[in-house]
Structure formats: C-alpha cells, structure tokens
N, C-alpha and C positions, 0 to 999 in steps of 0.2 A: 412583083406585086402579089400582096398576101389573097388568098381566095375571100372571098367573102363569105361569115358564118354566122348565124344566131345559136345561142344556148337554150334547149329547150329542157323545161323542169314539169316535173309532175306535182300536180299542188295533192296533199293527201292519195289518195287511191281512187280518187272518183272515176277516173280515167280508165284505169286498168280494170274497175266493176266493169263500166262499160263495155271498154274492146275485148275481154277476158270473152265476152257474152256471142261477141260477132262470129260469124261463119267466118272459116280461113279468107277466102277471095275480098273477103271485105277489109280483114285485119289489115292483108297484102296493099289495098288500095291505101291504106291508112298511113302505114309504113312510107309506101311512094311520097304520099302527099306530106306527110312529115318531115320527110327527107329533103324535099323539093325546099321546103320554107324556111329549112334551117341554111339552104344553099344557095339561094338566090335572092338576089336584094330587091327586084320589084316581082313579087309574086302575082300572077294572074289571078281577078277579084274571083273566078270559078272555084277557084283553093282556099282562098285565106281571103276574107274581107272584114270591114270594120262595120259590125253591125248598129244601126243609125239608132239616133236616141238612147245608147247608151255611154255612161260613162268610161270611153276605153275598152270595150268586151270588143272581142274580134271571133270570128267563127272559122272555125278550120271544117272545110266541107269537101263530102267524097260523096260522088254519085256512084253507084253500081245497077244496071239494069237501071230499074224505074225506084229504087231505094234512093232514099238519101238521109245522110247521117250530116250531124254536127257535132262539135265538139266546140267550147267555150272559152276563151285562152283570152289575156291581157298579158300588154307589155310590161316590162319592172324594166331597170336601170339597164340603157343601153340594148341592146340585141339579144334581151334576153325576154324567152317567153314563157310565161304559166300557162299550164294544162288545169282545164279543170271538168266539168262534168258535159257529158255527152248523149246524144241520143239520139234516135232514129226520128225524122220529120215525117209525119203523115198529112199536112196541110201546107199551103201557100204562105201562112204565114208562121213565124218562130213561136211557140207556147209563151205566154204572158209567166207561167211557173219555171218554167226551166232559166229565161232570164233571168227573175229573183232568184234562185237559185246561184244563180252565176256572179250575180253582183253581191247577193251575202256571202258566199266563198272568197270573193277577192278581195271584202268587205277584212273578214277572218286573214285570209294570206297575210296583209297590212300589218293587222292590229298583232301577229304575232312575232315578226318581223325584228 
C-alpha cells in the first residue's frame, strides 16, 4: 500500500516573505506542520482547517507560546495544495484583509493557470 501524500506548491513568494521573516523555532513549527499535511490524510483541524464562509481558503495554523501564525492555502486538482500569504493573528478573529487577500491570490493562481 503506497503511503499517502499531498503535493504542496508555493503560489508566488508570498509565503517565503512571510516565513523568511519568522524567528527559527517558529519556521521549525512550520516545517513540522507542513510536513504532517503533506502526510497524513485526515489532519487534525489544530493544523490545517477550512476556514468558513470562504470559497475553498483553508488555513494552515502553528501555535508557538501564546503566538499564532496562519498561513492561507486552497486545494487545486487532487492532493495538491497552494501556498499563499501568511501572518501572524493578534485577535480571535481572522482580519477581514488578509482573507481578500487570499481569495484575490487564488482569484490570480486561476486566472493564470
């Protein structure tokens, strides 16, 4: 039985602005949780969830201490996921701008496709 694997893509650089930015111990959490989503087929919603009210945007989430980061990703054909832009959460809820953000990015992925 073959392992189970997703292909993860970077959409532009948004991604690597971001982590380029992070303190090591965070990038490391990053890495893990990267790792984990590209390897198991039902990932814990603490890691990777589908963020509501949007079309298809999923959040790849790393707690460190009392930080917490996202990152912005949607599915494309089969087991494969885009990367797109990221940031650190200061509040309970997800910024109304970094969603537009993330749905004009995947808006653009599409359309260039």
């Amino acid at each position: 039985m073959a392992e189970f694997e997703r292909e993860i893509i970077l959409f532009e650089n948004h991604f690597w602005d971001f982590y380029n930015k992070l303190d090591p111990k965070v990038q490391d959490k990053f890495d893990w949780t990267i790792s984990l989503i590209e390897r198991t087929k039902i990932v814990p919603k603490q890691y990777f969830d589908h963020l509501t009210g949007t079309d298809g945007l999923w959040e790849i989430r790393v707690k460190t201490g009392n930080n917490i980061y996202r990152v912005f990703s949607f599915f494309d054909k089969g087991n494969v996921i885009i990367l797109m832009n990221g940031f650190q959460k200061k509040t309970q809820k997800t910024p109304k701008k970094e969603i537009k953000k993330a749905e004009t990015l995947k808006k653009k992925y599409h359309a260039n496709k």
